[in-house]
C-alpha positions in Angstrom: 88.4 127.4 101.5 88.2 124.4 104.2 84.3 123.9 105.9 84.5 125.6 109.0 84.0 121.9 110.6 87.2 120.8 108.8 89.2 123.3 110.0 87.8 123.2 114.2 88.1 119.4 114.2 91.8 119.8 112.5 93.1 122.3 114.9 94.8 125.6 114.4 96.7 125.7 110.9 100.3 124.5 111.1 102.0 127.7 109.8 104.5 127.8 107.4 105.9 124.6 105.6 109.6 124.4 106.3 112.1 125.6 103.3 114.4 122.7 104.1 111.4 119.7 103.4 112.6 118.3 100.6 110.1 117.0 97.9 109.2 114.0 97.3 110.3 111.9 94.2 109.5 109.5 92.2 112.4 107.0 93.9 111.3 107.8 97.4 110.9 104.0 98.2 113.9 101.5 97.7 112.8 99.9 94.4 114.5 96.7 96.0 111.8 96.0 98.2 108.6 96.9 96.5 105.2 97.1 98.1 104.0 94.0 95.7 106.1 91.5 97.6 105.6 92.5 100.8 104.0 89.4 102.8 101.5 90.8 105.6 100.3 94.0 104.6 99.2 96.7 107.5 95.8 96.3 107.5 95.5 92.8 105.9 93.5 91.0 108.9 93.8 87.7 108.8 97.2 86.9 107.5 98.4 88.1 110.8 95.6 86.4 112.2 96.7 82.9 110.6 100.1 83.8 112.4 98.8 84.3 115.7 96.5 80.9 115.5 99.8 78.7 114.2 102.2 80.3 117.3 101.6 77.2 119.4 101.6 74.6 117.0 100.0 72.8 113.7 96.3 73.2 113.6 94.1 71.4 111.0 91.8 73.9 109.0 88.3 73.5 111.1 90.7 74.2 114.2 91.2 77.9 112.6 87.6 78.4 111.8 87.3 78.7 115.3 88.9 81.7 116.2 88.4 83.3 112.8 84.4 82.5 112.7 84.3 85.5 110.8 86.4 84.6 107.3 85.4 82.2 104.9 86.4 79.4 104.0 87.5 80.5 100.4 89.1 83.8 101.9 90.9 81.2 104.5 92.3 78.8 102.0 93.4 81.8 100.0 95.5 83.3 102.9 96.5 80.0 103.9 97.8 79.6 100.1 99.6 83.2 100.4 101.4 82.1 103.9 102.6 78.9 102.0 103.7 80.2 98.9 105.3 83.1 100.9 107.4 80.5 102.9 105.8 81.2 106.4 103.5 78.6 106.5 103.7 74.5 105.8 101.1 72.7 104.5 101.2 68.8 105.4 98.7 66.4 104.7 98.9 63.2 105.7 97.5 59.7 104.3 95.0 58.8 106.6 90.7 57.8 106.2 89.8 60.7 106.6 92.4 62.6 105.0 93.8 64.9 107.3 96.1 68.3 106.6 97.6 70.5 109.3 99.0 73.6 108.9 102.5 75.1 111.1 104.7 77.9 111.1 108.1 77.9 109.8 111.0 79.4 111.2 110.6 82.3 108.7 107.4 82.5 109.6 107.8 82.6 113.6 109.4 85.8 112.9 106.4 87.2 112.4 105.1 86.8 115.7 107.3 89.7 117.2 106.2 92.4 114.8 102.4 90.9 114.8 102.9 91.4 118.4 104.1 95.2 118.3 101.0 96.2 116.3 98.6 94.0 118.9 100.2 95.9 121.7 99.9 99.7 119.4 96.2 98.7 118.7 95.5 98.1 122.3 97.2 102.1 123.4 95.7 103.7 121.1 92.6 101.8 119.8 89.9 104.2 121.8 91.8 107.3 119.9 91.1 105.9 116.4 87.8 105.0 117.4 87.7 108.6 118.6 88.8 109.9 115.0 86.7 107.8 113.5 83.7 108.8 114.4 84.8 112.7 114.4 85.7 111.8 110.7 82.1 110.2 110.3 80.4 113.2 111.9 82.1 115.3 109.9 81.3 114.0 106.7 77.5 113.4 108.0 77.7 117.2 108.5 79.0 118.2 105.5 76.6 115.9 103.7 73.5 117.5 105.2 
């Protein structure tokens, strides 16, 4: 039976399931695109991030520690390494004293920008309601826990 918290925070019960919902199956997802391959993952920060700091132009490594204070530098080089291998990202270094090594966009990566862009614009509608269900969620486990 649910906590009585559980069920007044969830609303009244949904009735019924539908006869017609079909089940779901092992093959539910197109085996041709699998999850593993997938390039920017929902939820995976600063891939997208990178994206968003390359839409203008090149930038040189210290230029993206500057919006991104908040990744390493390991964790940086590592996503900068996924975008390349990925094909969304060149690296080019060139042979100067200091060495110097920029990093841009590619076409396939530009494409990017438009999704990137959808879920910036879905985070800014309805970021005070997840916030919101958040912190319900929090309380309710804080409840449940004491």
């Amino acid at each position: 039976m649910p906590h009585p918290a559980e069920t007044q925070a969830a609303g009244p019960a949904p009735g019924p399931r539908p006869e017609a919902l079909a089940p779901l199956t092992g093959d539910f997802f197109d085996p041709a695109c699998p999850q593993s391959v997938v390039p920017i993952r929902i939820g995976e920060k600063w891939a997208g991030m990178v994206v968003v700091c390359l839409a203008d132009g090149p930038r040189r490594f210290s230029e993206l520690k500057v919006p991104l204070r908040r990744i390493t530098p390991k964790v940086l080089t590592e996503t900068l390494r996924a975008l390349e291998r990925d094909g969304m990202v060149t690296r080019t270094a060139y042979n100067e004293s200091p060495p110097r090594v920029e990093y841009a966009l590619t076409d396939l990566g530009r494409t990017l920008l438009g999704p990137i862009q959808a879920c910036r614009e879905w985070a800014a509608a309805n970021l005070p309601t997840l916030l919101a269900a958040r912190e319900a969620y929090q309380n309710r486990q804080d409840h449940a826990a004491s």
